[in-house]
C-alpha positions as CSV (number, residue, x, y, z in Angstrom):
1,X,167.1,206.1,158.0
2,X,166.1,203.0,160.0
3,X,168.3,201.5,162.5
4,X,168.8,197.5,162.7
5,X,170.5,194.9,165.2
6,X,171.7,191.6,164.5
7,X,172.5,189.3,167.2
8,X,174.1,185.9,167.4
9,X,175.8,184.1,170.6
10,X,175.2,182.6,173.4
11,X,171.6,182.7,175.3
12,X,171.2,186.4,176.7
13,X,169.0,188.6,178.3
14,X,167.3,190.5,175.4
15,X,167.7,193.8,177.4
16,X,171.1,193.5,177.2
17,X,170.7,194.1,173.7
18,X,167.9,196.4,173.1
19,X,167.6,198.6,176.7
20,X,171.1,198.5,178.9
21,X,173.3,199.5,176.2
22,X,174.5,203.6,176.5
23,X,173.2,203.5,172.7
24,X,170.9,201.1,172.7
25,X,168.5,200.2,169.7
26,X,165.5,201.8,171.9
27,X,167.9,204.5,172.5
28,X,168.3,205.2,168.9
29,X,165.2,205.8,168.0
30,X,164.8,208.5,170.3
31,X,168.8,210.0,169.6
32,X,170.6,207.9,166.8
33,X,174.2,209.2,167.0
34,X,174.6,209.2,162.8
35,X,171.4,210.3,162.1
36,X,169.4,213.9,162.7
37,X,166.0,212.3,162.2
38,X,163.8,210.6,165.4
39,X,162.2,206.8,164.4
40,X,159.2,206.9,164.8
41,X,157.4,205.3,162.8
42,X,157.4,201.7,164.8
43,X,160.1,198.9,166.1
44,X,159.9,195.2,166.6
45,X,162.3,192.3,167.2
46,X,162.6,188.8,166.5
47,X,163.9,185.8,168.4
48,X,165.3,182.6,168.4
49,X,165.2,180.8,172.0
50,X,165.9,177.3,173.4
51,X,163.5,178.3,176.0
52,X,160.3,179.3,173.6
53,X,158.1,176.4,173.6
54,X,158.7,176.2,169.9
55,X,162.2,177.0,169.6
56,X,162.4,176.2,165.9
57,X,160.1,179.5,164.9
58,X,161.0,183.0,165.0
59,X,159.2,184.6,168.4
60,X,158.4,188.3,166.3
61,X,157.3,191.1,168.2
62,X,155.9,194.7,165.8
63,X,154.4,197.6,167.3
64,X,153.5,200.7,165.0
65,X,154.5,203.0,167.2
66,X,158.0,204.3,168.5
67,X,159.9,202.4,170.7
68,X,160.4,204.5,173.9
69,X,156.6,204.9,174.1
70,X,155.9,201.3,173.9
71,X,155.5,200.3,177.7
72,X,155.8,196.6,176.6
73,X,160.0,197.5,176.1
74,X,160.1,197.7,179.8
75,X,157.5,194.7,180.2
76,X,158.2,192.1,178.0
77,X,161.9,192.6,176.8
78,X,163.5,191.7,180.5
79,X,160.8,188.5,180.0
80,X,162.8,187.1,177.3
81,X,166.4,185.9,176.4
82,X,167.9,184.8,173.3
83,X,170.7,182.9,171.2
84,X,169.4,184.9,167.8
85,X,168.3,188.3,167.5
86,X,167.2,190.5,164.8
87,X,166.0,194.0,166.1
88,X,164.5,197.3,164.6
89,X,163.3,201.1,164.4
90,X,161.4,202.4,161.9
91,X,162.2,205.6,160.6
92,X,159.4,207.4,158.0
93,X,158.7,210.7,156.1
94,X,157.2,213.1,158.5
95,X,154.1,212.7,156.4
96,X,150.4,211.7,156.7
97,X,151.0,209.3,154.1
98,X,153.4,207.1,155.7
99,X,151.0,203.7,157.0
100,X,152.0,203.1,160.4
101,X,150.8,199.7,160.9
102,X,152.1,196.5,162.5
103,X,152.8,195.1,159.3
104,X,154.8,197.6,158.4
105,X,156.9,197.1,161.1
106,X,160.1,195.0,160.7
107,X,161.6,192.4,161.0
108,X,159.3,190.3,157.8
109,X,159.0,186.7,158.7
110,X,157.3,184.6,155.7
111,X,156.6,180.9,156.0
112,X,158.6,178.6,154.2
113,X,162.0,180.4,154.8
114,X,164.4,180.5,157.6
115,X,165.1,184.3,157.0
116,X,163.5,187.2,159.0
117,X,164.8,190.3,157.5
118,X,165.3,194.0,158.0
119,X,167.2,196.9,156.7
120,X,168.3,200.4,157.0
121,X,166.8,201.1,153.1
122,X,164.8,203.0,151.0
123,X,163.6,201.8,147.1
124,X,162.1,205.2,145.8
125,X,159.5,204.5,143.4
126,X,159.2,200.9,144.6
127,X,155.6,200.3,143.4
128,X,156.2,201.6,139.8
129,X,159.2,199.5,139.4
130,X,156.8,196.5,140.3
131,X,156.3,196.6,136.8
132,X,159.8,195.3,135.7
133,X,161.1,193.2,139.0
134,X,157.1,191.2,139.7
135,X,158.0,188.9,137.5
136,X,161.0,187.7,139.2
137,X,158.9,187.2,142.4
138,X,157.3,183.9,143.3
139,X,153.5,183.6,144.1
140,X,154.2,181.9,147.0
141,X,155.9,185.1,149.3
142,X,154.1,187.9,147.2
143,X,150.8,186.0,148.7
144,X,152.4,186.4,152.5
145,X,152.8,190.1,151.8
146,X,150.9,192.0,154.3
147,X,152.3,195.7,154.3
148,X,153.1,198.4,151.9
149,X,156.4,198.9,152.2
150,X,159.2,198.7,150.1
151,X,161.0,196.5,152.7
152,X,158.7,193.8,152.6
153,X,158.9,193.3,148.8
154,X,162.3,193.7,148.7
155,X,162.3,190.4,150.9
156,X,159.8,188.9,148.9
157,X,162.5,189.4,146.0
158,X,165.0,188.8,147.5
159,X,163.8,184.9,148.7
160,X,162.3,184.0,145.2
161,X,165.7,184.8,144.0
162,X,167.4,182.1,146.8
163,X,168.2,179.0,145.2
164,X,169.7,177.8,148.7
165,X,170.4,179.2,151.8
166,X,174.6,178.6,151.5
167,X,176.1,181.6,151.9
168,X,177.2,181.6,147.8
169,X,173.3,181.3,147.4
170,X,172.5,184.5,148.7
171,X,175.3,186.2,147.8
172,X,174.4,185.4,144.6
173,X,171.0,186.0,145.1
174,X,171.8,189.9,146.8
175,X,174.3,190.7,143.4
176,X,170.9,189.8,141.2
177,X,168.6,191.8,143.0
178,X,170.5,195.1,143.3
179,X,171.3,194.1,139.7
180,X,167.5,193.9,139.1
181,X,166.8,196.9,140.3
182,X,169.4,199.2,139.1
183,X,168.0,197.6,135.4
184,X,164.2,198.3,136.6
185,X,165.1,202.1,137.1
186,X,166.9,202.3,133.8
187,X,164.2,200.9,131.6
188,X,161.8,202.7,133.8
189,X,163.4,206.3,133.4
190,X,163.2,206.2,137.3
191,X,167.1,206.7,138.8
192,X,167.1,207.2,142.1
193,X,169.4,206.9,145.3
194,X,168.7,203.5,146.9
195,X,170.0,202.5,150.3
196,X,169.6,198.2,150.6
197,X,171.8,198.3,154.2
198,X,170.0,194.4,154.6
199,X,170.4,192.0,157.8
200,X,169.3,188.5,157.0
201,X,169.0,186.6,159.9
202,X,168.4,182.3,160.5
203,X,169.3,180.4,163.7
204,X,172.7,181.0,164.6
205,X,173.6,183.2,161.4
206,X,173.6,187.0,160.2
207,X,174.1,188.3,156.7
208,X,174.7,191.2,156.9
209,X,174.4,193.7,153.6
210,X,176.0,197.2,153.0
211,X,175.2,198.3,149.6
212,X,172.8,200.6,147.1
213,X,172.5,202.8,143.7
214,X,173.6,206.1,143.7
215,X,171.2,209.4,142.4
216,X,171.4,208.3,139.0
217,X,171.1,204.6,139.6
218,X,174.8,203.8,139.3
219,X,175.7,200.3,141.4
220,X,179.2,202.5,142.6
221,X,178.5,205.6,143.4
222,X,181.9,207.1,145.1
223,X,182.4,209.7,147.8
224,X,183.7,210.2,151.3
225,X,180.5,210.0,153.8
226,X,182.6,211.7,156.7
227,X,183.3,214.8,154.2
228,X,179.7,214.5,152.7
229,X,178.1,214.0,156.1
230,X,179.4,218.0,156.7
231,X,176.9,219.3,154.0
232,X,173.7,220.1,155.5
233,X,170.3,217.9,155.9
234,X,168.5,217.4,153.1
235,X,171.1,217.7,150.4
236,X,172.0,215.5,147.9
237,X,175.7,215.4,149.4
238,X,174.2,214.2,153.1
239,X,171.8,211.8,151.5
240,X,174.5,210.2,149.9
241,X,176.7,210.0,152.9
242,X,174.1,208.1,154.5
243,X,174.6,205.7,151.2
244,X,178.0,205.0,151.8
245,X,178.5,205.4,155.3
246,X,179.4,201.7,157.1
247,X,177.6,199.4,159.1
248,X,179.0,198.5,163.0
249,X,180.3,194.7,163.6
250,X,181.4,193.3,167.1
251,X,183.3,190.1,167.3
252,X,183.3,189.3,170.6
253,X,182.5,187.4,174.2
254,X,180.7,187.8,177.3
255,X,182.2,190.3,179.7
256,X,181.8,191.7,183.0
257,X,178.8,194.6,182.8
258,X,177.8,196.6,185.3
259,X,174.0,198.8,184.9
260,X,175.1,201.5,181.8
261,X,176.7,198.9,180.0
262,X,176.3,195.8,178.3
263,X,177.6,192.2,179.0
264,X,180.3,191.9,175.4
265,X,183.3,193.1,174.3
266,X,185.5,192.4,171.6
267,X,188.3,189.7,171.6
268,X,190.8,187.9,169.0
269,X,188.6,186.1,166.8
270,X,189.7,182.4,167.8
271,X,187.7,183.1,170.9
272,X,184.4,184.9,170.0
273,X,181.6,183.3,171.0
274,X,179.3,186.3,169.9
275,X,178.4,188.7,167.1
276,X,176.9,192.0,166.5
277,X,175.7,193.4,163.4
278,X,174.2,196.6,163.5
279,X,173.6,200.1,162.2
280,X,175.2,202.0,165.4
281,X,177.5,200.7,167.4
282,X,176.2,199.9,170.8
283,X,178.6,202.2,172.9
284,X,179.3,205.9,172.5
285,X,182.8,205.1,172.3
286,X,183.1,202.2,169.2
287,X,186.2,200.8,170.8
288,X,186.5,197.6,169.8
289,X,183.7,197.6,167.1
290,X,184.6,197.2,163.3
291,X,183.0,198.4,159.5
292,X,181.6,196.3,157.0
293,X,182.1,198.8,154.4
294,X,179.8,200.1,151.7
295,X,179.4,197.4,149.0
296,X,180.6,194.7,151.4
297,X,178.6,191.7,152.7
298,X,179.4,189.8,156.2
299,X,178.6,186.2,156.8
300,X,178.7,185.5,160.7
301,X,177.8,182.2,161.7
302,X,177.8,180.3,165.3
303,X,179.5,176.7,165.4
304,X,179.1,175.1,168.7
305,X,180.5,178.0,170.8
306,X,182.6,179.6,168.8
307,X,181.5,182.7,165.7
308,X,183.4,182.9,162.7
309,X,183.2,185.7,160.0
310,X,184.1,186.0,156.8
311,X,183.7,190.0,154.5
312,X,183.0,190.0,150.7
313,X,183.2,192.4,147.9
314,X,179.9,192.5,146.6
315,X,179.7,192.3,142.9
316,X,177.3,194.4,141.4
């Protein structure tokens, strides 16, 4: 499964982020601590800066390749700082037929959105279920499509479903598209486990999504992922640990860092003035990082200096 990053906080070196961190997103592709597989199938980040001489648009950079080959992590990533960060590794198939292509990369930036988006997911079947959920899509993202991957249509659902961009809006919008597609499977005959681990990302704010089907295509498929995660690679058990396992928050401020470590750490939510959203946490130890739990959504959002959260139960 992919690994993703969310950032928001105050302007920072992006390798503080993505290269100095023990388990850094580059890191991860090559040894994700919850995951057996490498990801290599391409990485890319996007950017909000003060300093980019349009500040307003997402700087995104995709390269279909893995990320600790790419000798532009080392070049351009200590170039560049930011205030909002979405980051990503691609994992694939070990298979001829998986496209590895820029625009298959993530994070998907479409014109007339705010959003970028990425996610730790998987919609098996995706193009036959085209069939029921195309007609919920608007003309105006399915005609930015660039890609063939499930991702990138997912995202194209996802923002003709948006009728604001509150956070009620896409909560709303989220609950109606797992709803969608849990309802595409059935008519379809077409169950399958779906992973829809989603970080929606606009200046200064991260959504951040933790939520799926189960093998037959329920919306609450139960289980313990620690005890699951003990059956081997491969099974259904382990597949569906990787379901419900959590995602990695850090609510936090700027710290003291030396070279092997990175510049936050967590502190009493009154005084955050930074947040993390992410697949992994970013140190081998997790001290100090939280879980937004399966079938949860996060809304973290900066306010002049300070980043306030808020968790919700995801109704689907």
């Amino acid at each position: 499964m992919c690994r993703v990053l969310a950032y928001i906080g105050p302007e920072t070196p992006l390798e503080n982020l993505l290269l100095t961190p023990s388990n850094s997103l580059v890191n991860q592709a090559l040894d994700p601590e919850h995951y057996p597989d490498l990801q290599l199938a391409g990485w890319g980040f996007g950017l909000w800066s003060e300093h980019l001489l349009k500040p307003e648009d997402p700087f995104v950079y995709r390269r279909p390749m893995a990320a600790f080959y790419d000798d532009n992590a080392t070049r351009i990533i200590p170039s560049l700082q930011a205030s909002t960060m979405l980051g990503h590794v691609r994992a694939a198939s070990y298979d001829s037929k998986v496209v590895m292509v820029d625009e298959n990369c993530h994070p998907f930036s479409f014109d007339e959105t705010p959003w970028i988006l990425a996610q730790n997911g998987d919609l098996p079947n995706w193009m036959l279920l085209q069939r029921e959920l195309l007609q919920h899509c608007e003309d105006r993202y399915l005609k930015q499509m660039r890609g063939t991957t499930d991702t990138e249509f997912l995202y194209a659902l996802l923002l003709s479903l948006l009728d604001g961009d509150s956070d009620e809006d896409v909560q709303r919008a989220i609950e109606e598209m797992v709803g969608l597609v849990a309802r595409a499977m059935k008519d379809l005959d077409l169950p399958a486990l779906t992973k829809m681990k989603m970080a929606l990302v606009s200046p200064n704010r991260i959504i951040g999504v933790n939520v799926g089907l189960g093998h037959h295509g329920e919306t609450d498929p139960a289980g313990d992922w620690k005890e699951l995660r003990k059956s081997d690679p491969g099974t259904d058990d382990y597949a569906l640990s990787m379901l419900l396992e959590p995602m990695y928050l850090l609510v936090g401020r700027r710290a003291e860092s030396d070279d092997t470590s990175y510049d936050f750490t967590s502190c009493d939510e009154a005084e955050a003035t930074a947040a993390i959203f992410a697949s992994e946490a970013l140190t081998d130890d997790e001290d100090g990082w939280s879980h937004v739990d399966f079938g949860e959504i996060v809304f973290l959002e900066r306010k002049g200096e300070h980043v306030i959260r808020r968790v919700e139960k995801l109704q689907v």
